[in-house]
DRENSEDREN-353464 format. One record per residue: residue number from 1; chain; x, y, z of N, C-alpha, C in turn; residue in one letter. Coordinates in nm, 2 decimals. Example, Ala and Ser with C-alpha at 12.3 -4.5 7.8 and 13.67 -1.06 7.14 Angstrom:
resi=1&chain=A&nu=1.32&nv=-0.57&nw=0.78&cau=1.23&cav=-0.45&caw=0.78&cu=1.32&cv=-0.33&cw=0.78&resn=A .
resi=2&chain=A&nu=1.28&nv=-0.22&nw=0.71&cau=1.37&cav=-0.11&caw=0.71&cu=1.29&cv=0.00&cw=0.79&resn=S .
***
This chain:
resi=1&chain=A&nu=0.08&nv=-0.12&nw=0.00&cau=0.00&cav=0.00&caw=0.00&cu=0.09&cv=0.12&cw=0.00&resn=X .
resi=2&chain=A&nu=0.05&nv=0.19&nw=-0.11&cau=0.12&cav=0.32&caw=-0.10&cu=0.08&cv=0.45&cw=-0.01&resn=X .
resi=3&chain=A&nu=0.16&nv=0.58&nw=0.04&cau=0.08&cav=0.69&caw=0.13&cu=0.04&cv=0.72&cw=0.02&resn=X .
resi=4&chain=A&nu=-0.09&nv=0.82&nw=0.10&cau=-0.14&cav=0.90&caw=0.00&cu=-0.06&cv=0.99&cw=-0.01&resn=X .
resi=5&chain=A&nu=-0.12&nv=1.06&nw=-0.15&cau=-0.03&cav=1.20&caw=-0.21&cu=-0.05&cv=1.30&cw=-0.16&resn=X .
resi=6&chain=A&nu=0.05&nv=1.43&nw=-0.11&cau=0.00&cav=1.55&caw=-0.03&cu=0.09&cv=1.64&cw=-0.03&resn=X .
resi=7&chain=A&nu=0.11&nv=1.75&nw=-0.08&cau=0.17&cav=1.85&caw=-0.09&cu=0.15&cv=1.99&cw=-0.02&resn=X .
resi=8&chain=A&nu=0.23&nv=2.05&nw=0.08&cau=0.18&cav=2.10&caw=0.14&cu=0.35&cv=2.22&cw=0.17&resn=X .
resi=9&chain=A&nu=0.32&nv=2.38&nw=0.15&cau=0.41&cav=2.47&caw=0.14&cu=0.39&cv=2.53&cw=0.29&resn=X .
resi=10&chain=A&nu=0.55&nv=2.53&nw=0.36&cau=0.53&cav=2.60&caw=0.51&cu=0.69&cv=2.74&cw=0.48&resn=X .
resi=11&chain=A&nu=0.64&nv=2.88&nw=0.51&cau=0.73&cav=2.97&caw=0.55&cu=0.78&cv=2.94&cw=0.66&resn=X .
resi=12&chain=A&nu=0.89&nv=2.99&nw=0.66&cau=1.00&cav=3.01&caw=0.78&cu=0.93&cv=3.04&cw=0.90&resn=X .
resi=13&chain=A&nu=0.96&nv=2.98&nw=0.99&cau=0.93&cav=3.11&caw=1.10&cu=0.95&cv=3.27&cw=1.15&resn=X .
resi=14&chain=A&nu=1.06&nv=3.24&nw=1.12&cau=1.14&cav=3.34&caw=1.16&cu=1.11&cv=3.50&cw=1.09&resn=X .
resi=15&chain=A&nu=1.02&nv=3.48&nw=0.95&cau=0.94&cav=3.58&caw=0.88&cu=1.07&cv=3.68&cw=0.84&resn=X .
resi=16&chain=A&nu=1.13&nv=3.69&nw=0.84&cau=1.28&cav=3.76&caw=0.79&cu=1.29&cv=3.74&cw=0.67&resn=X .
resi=17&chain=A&nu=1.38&nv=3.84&nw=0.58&cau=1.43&cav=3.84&caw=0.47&cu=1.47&cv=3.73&cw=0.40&resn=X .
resi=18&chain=A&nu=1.44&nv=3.67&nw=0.29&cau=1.46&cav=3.53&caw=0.20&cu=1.46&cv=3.43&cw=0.32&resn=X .
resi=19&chain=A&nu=1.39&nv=3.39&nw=0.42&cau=1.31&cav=3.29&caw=0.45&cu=1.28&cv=3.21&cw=0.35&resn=X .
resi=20&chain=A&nu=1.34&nv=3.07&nw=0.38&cau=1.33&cav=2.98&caw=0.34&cu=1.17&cv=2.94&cw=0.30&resn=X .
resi=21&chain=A&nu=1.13&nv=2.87&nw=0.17&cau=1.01&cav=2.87&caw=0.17&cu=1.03&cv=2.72&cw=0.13&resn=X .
resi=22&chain=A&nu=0.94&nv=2.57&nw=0.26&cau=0.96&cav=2.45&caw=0.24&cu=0.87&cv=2.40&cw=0.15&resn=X .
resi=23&chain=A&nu=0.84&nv=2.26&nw=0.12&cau=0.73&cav=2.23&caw=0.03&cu=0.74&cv=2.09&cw=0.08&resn=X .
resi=24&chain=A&nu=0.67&nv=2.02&nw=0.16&cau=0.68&cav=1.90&caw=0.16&cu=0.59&cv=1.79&cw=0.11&resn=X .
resi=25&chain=A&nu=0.67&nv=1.70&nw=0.03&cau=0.57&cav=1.63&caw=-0.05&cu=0.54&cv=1.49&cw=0.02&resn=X .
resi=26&chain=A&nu=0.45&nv=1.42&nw=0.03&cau=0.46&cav=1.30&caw=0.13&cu=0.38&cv=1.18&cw=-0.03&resn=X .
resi=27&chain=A&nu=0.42&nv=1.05&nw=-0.05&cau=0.35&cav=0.95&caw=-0.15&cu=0.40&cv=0.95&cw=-0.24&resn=X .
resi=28&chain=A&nu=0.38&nv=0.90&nw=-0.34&cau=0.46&cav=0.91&caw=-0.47&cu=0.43&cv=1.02&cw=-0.57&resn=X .
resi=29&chain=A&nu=0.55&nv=1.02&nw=-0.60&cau=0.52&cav=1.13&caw=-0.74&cu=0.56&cv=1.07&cw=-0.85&resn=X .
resi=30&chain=A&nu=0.41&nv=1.02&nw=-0.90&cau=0.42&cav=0.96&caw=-1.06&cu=0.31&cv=1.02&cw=-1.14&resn=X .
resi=31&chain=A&nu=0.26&nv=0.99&nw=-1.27&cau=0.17&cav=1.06&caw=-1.35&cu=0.06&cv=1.10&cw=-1.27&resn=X .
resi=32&chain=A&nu=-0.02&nv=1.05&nw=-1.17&cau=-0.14&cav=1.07&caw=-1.19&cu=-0.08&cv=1.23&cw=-1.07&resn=X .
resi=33&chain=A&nu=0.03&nv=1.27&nw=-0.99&cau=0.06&cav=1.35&caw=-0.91&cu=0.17&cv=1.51&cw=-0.96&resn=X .
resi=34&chain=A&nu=0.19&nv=1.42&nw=-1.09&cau=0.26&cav=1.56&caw=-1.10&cu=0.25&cv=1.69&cw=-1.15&resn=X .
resi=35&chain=A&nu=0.11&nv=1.71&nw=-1.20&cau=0.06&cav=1.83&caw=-1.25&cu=0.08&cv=1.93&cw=-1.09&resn=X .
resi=36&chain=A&nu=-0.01&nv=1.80&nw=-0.98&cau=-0.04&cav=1.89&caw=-0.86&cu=0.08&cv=1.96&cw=-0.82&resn=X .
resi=37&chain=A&nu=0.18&nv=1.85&nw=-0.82&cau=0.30&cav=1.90&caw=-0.78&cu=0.38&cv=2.05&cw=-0.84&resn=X .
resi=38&chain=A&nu=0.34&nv=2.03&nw=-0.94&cau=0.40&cav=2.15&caw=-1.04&cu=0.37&cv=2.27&cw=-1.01&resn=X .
resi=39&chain=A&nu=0.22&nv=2.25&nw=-0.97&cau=0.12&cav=2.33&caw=-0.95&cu=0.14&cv=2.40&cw=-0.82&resn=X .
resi=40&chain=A&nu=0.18&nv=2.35&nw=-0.72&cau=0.17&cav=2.34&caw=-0.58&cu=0.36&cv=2.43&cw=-0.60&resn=X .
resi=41&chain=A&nu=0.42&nv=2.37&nw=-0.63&cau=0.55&cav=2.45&caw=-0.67&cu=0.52&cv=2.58&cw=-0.71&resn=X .
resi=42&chain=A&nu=0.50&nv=2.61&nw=-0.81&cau=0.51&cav=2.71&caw=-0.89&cu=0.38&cv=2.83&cw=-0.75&resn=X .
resi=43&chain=A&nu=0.26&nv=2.77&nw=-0.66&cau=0.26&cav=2.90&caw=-0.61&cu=0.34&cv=2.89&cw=-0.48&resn=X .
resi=44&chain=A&nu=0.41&nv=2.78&nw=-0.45&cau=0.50&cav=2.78&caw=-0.33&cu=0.64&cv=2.96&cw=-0.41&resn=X .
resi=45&chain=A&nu=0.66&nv=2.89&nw=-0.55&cau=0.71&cav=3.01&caw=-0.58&cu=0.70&cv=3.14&cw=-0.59&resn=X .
resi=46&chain=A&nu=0.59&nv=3.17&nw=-0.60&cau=0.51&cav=3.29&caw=-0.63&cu=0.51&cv=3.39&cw=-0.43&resn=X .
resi=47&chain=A&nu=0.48&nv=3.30&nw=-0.33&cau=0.51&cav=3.31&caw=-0.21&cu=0.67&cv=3.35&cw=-0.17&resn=X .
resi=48&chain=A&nu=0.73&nv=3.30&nw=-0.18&cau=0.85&cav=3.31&caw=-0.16&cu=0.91&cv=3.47&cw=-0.17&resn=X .
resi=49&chain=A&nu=0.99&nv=3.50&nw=-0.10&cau=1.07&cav=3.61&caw=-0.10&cu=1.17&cv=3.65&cw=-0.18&resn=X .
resi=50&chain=A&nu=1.18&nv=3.75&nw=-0.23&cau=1.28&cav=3.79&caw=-0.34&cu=1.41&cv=3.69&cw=-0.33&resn=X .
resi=51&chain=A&nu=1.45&nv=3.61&nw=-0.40&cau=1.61&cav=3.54&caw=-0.42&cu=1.59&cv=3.45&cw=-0.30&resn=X .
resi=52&chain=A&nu=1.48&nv=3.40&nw=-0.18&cau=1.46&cav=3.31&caw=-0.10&cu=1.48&cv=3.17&cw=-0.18&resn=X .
resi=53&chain=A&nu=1.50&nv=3.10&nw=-0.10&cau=1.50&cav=2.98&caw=-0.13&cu=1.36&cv=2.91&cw=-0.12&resn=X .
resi=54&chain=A&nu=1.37&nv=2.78&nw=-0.19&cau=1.27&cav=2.67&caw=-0.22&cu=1.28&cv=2.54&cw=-0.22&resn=X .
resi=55&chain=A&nu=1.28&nv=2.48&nw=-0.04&cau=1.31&cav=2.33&caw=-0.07&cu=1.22&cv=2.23&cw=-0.10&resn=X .
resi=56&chain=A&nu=1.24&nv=2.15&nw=-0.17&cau=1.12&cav=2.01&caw=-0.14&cu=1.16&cv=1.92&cw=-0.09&resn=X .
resi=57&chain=A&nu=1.12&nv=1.95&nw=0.01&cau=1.12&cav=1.81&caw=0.13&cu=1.05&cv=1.66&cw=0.10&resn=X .
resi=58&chain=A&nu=1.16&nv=1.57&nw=0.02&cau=1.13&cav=1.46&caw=0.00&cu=1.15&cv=1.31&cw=0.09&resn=X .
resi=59&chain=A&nu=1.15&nv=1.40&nw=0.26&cau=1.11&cav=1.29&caw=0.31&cu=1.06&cv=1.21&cw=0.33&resn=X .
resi=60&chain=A&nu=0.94&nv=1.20&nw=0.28&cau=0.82&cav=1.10&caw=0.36&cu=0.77&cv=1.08&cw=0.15&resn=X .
resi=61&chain=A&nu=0.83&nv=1.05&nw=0.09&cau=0.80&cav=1.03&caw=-0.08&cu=0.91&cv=0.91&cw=-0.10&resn=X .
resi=62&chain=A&nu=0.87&nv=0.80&nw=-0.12&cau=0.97&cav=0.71&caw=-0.15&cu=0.96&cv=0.67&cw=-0.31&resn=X .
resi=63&chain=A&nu=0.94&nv=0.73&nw=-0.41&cau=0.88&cav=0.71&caw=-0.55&cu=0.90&cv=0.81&cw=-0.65&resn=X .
resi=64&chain=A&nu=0.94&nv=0.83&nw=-0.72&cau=0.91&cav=0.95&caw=-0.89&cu=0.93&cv=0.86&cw=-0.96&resn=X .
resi=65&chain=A&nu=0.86&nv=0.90&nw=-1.10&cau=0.90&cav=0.85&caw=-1.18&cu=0.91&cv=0.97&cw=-1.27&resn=X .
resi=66&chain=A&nu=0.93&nv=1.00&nw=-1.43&cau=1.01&cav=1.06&caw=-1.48&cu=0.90&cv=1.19&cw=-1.51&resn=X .
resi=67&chain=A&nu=0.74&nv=1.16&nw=-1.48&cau=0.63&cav=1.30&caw=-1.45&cu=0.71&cv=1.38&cw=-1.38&resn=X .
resi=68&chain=A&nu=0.73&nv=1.36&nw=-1.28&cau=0.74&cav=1.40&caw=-1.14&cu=0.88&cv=1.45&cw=-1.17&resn=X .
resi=69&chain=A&nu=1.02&nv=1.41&nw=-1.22&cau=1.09&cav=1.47&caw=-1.25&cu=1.10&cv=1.59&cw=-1.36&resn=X .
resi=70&chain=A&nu=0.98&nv=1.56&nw=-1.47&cau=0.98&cav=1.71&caw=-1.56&cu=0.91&cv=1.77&cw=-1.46&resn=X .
resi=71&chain=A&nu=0.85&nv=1.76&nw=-1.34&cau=0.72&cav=1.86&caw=-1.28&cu=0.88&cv=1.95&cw=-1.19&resn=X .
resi=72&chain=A&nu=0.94&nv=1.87&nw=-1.16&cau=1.08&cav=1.94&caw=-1.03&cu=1.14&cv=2.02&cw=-1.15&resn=X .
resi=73&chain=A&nu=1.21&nv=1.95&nw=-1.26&cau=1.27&cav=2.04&caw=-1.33&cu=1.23&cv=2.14&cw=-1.41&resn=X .
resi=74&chain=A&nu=1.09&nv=2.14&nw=-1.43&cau=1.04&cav=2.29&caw=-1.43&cu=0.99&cv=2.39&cw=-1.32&resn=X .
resi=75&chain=A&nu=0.99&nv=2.34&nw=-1.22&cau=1.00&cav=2.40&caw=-1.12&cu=1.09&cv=2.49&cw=-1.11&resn=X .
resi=76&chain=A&nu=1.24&nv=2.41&nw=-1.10&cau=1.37&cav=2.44&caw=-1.12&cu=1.41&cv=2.58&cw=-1.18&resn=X .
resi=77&chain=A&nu=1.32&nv=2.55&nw=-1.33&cau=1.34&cav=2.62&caw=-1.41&cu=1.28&cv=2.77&cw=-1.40&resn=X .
resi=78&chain=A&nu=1.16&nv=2.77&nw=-1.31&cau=1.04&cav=2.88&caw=-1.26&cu=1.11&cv=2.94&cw=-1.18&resn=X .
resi=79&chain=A&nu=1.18&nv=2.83&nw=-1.08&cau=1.26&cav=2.90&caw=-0.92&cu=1.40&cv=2.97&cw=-1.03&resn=X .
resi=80&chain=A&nu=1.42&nv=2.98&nw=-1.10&cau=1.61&cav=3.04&caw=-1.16&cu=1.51&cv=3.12&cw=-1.24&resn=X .
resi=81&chain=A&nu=1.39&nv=3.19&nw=-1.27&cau=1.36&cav=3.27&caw=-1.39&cu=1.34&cv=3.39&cw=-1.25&resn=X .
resi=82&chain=A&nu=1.29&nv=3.36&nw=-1.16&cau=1.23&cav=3.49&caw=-1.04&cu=1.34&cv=3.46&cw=-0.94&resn=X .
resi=83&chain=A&nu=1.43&nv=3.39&nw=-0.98&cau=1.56&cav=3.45&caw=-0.89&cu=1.59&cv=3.37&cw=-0.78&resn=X .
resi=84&chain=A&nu=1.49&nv=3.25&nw=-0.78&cau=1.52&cav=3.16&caw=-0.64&cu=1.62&cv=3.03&cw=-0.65&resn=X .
resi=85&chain=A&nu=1.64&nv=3.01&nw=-0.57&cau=1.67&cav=2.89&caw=-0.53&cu=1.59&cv=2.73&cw=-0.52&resn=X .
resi=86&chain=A&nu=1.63&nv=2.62&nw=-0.60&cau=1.52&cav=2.56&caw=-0.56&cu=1.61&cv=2.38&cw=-0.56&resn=X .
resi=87&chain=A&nu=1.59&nv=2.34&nw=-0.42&cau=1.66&cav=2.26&caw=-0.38&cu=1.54&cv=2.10&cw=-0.29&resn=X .
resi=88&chain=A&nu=1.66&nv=2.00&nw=-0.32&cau=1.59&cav=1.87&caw=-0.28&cu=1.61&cv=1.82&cw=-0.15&resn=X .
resi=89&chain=A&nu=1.54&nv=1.81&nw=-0.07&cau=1.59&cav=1.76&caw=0.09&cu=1.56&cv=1.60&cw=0.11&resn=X .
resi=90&chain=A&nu=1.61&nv=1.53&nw=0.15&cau=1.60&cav=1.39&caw=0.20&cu=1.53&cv=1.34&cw=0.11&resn=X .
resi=91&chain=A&nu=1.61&nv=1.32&nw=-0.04&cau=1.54&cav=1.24&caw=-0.14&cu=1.55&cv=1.12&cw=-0.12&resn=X .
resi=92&chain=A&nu=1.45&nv=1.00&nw=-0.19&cau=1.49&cav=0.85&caw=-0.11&cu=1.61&cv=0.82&cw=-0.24&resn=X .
resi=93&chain=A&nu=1.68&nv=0.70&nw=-0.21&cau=1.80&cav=0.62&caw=-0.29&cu=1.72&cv=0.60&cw=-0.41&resn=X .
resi=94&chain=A&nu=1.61&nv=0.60&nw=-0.42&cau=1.50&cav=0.59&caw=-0.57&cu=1.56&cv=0.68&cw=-0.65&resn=X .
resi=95&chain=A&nu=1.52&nv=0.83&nw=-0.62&cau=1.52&cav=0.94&caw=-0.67&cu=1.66&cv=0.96&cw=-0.67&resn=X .
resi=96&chain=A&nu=1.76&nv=0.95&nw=-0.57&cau=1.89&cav=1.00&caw=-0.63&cu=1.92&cv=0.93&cw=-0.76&resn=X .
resi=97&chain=A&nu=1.86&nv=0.79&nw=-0.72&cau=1.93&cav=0.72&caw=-0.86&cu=1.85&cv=0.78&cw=-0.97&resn=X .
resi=98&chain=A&nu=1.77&nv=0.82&nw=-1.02&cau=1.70&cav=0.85&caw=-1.12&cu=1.72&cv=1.01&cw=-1.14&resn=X .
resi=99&chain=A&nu=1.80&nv=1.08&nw=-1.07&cau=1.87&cav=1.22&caw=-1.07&cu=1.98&cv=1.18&cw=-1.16&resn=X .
resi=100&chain=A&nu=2.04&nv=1.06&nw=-1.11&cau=2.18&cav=1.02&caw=-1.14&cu=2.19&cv=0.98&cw=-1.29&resn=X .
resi=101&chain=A&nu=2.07&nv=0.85&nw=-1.34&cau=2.06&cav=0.80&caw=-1.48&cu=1.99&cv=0.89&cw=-1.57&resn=X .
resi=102&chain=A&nu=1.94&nv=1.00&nw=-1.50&cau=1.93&cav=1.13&caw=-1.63&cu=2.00&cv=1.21&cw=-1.67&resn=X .
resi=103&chain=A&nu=2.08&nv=1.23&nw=-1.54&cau=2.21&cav=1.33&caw=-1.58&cu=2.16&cv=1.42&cw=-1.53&resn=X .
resi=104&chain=A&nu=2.07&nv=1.42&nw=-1.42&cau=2.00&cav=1.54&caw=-1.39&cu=2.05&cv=1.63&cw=-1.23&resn=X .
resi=105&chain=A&nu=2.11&nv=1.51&nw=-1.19&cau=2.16&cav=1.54&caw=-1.04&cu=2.23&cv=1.65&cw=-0.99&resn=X .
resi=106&chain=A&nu=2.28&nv=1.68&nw=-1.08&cau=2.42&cav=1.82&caw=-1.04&cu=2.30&cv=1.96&cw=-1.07&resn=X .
resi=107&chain=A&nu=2.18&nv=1.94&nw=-1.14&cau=2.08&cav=2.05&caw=-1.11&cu=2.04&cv=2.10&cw=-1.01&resn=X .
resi=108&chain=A&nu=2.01&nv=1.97&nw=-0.85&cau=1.97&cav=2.05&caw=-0.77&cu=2.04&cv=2.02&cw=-0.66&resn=X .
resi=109&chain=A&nu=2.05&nv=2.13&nw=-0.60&cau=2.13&cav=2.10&caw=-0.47&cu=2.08&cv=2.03&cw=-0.35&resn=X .
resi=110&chain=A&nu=2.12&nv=1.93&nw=-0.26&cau=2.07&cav=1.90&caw=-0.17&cu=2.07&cv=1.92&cw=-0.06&resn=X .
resi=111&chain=A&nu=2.01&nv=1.92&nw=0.02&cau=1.98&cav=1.97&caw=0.16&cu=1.92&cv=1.89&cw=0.28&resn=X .
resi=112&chain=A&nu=2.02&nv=1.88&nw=0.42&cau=2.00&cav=1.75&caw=0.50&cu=1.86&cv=1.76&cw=0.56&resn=X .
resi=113&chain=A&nu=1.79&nv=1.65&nw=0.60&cau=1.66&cav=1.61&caw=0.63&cu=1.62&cv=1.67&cw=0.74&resn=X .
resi=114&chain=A&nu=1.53&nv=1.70&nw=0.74&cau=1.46&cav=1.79&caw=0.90&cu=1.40&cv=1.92&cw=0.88&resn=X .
***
């Protein structure tokens, strides 16, 4: 049994200047989840503070397949057009490997779990 899908955008606390802005995704990200995700990115971006950062917390996601990686890498691509940062936290050994067999890995930066 797989978790359900759920995407959910938390600011900093701290409410200060480029405050980190998190995104945590929890289930799989495959076709039938990655519009949401894109979706769910792109106004996590729109939130975010000038040149702030944008992580996705892929702890509790043990799954992508290659939806889910065009949905990150245009994200990617949204977060570097408005000036952000947009980085992967506690991806599972799935997703690094499929970062790795795209050639896609050295795109996003990582960031330790918590």
């Amino acid at each position: 049994m797989t978790a359900e899908f759920d995407v959910r955008a938390d600011r900093g606390a701290d409410g200060g200047v480029r405050t980190p802005v998190v995104v945590h995704v929890s289930g799989e990200i495959d076709i039938r989840h990655a519009g949401e995700l894109e979706s769910r990115l792109t106004a996590a971006l729109s939130q975010a503070e000038p040149a702030a950062a944008v992580i996705v917390d892929l702890s509790n996601s043990s799954f992508c397949d290659s939806s889910g990686l065009t949905a990150l890498l245009r994200a990617r691509e949204a977060a570097l057009r408005a000036g952000h940062t947009l980085s992967l936290a506690a991806p599972s050994h799935q997703m690094l490997r499929l970062l790795d067999l795209t050639g896609t890995a050295e795109l996003f930066p990582l960031e330790p779990a918590g």
